[in-house]
Legacy VTK file of the C-alpha trace (Angstrom):
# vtk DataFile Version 3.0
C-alpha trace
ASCII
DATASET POLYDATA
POINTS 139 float
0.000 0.000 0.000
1.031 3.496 -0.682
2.274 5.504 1.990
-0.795 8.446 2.556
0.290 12.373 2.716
-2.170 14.643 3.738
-1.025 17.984 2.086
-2.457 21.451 3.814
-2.012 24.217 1.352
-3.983 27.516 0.482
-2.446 27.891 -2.614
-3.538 26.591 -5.965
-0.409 26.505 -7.602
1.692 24.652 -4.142
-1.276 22.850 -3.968
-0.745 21.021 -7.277
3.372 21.048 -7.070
3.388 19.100 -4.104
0.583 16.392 -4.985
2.312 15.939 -8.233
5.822 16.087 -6.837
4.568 13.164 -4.204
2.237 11.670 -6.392
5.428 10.915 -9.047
7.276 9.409 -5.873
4.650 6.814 -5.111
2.933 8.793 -2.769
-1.266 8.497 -2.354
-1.719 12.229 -1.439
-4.923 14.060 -0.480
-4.466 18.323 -0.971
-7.034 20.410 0.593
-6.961 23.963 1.195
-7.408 24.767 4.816
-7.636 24.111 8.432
-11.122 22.766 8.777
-10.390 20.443 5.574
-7.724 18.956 7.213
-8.991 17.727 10.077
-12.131 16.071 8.087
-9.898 14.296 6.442
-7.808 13.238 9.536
-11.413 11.907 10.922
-11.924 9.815 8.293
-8.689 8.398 7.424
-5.301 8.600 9.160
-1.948 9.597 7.104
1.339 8.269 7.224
2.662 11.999 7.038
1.045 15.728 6.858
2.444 18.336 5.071
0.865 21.571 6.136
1.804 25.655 5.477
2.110 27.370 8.618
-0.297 30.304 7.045
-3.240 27.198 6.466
-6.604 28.968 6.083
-9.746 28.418 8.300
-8.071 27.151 10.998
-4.393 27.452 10.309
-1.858 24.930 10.952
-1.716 25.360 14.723
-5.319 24.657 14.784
-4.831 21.228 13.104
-1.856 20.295 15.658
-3.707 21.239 18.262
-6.344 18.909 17.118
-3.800 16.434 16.588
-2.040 16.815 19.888
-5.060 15.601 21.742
-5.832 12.084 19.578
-3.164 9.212 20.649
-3.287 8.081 17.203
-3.171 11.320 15.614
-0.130 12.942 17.826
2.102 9.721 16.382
1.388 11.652 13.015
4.934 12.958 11.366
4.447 16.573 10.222
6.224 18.401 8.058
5.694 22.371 8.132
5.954 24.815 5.512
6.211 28.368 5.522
7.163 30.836 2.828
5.651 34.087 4.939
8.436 34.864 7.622
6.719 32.460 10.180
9.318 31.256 12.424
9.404 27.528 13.278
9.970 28.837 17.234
6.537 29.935 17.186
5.221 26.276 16.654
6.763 25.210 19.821
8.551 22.061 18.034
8.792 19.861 20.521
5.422 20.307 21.417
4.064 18.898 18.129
6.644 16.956 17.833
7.378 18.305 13.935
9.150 16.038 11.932
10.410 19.032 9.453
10.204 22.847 9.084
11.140 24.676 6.013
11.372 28.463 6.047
10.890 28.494 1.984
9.487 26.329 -0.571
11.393 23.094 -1.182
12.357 21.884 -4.227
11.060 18.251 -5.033
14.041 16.823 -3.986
14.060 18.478 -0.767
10.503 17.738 0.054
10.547 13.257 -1.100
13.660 13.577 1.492
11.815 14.841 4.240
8.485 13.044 3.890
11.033 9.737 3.318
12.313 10.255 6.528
9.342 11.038 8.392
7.798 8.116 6.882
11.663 6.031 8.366
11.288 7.799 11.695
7.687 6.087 12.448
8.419 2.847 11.350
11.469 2.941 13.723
9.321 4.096 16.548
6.500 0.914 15.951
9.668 -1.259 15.870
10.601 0.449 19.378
7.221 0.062 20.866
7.043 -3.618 19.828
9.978 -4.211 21.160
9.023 -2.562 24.311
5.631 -4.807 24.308
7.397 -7.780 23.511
9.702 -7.065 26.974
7.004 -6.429 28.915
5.281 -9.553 28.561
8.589 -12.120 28.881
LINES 1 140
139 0 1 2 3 4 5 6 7 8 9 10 11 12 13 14 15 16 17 18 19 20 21 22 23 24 25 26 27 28 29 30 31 32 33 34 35 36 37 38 39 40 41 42 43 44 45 46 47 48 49 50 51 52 53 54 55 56 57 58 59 60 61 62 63 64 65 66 67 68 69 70 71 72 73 74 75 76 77 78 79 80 81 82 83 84 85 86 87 88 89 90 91 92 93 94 95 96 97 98 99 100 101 102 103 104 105 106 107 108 109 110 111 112 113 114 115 116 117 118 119 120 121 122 123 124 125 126 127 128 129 130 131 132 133 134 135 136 137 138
């Protein structure tokens, strides 16, 4: 199965670099425009990764990590966080959210498979932690 990105972006032309960008990398991705979008889609169907702008309409970015922050499931989410407006990553309180990424400018395509690649590598190695964890726990 294809690894699912869930792509926050309120502008039409980002919208469609990134989906095709991922999309050509084997990526299923879902793009939707702001806030409240987002966190429909994280109701009905979990990513692997979410790719959000900091300056996300209706709702914003911090909206949907707060939203995330509060779901068990949803707070192992990786997120990567874009912003091309001046936003500083210090005002996303990092560690927090636990953000897999920042990026003070738009990637390039290159830039932006590496990062989702290893957010995608930094979850599997935390499942294989927790398992292992489990597996002590019961012997």
């Amino acid at each position: 199965m294809r690894p699912f990105v869930l792509v926050g972006s309120s502008s039409p032309y980002r919208e469609s670099r990134y989906g095709l960008i991922l999309e050509r990398h084997g990526f299923d991705v879902c793009v939707v425009p702001g806030g409240v979008e987002c966190i429909e889609v994280l109701r009905k169907r979990v990513p692997n990764v979410m790719l959000l702008e900091c300056s996300l309409l209706w709702g914003g970015a911090v909206g949907v990590l707060e939203i995330r922050a509060e779901d068990p499931v949803m707070s192992r989410i990786p997120v990567v966080l874009l912003s091309n407006d001046g936003v500083s990553a210090d005002a996303y309180h990092l560690a927090r959210f636990r953000i897999a990424g920042f990026f003070g400018r738009i990637p390039s395509g290159y830039e932006l498979v590496s990062v989702i690649k290893s957010a995608l590598q930094s979850i599997e190695q935390a499942v294989v932690a927790d398992s292992a964890q489990d597996e002590a726990a019961f012997n």
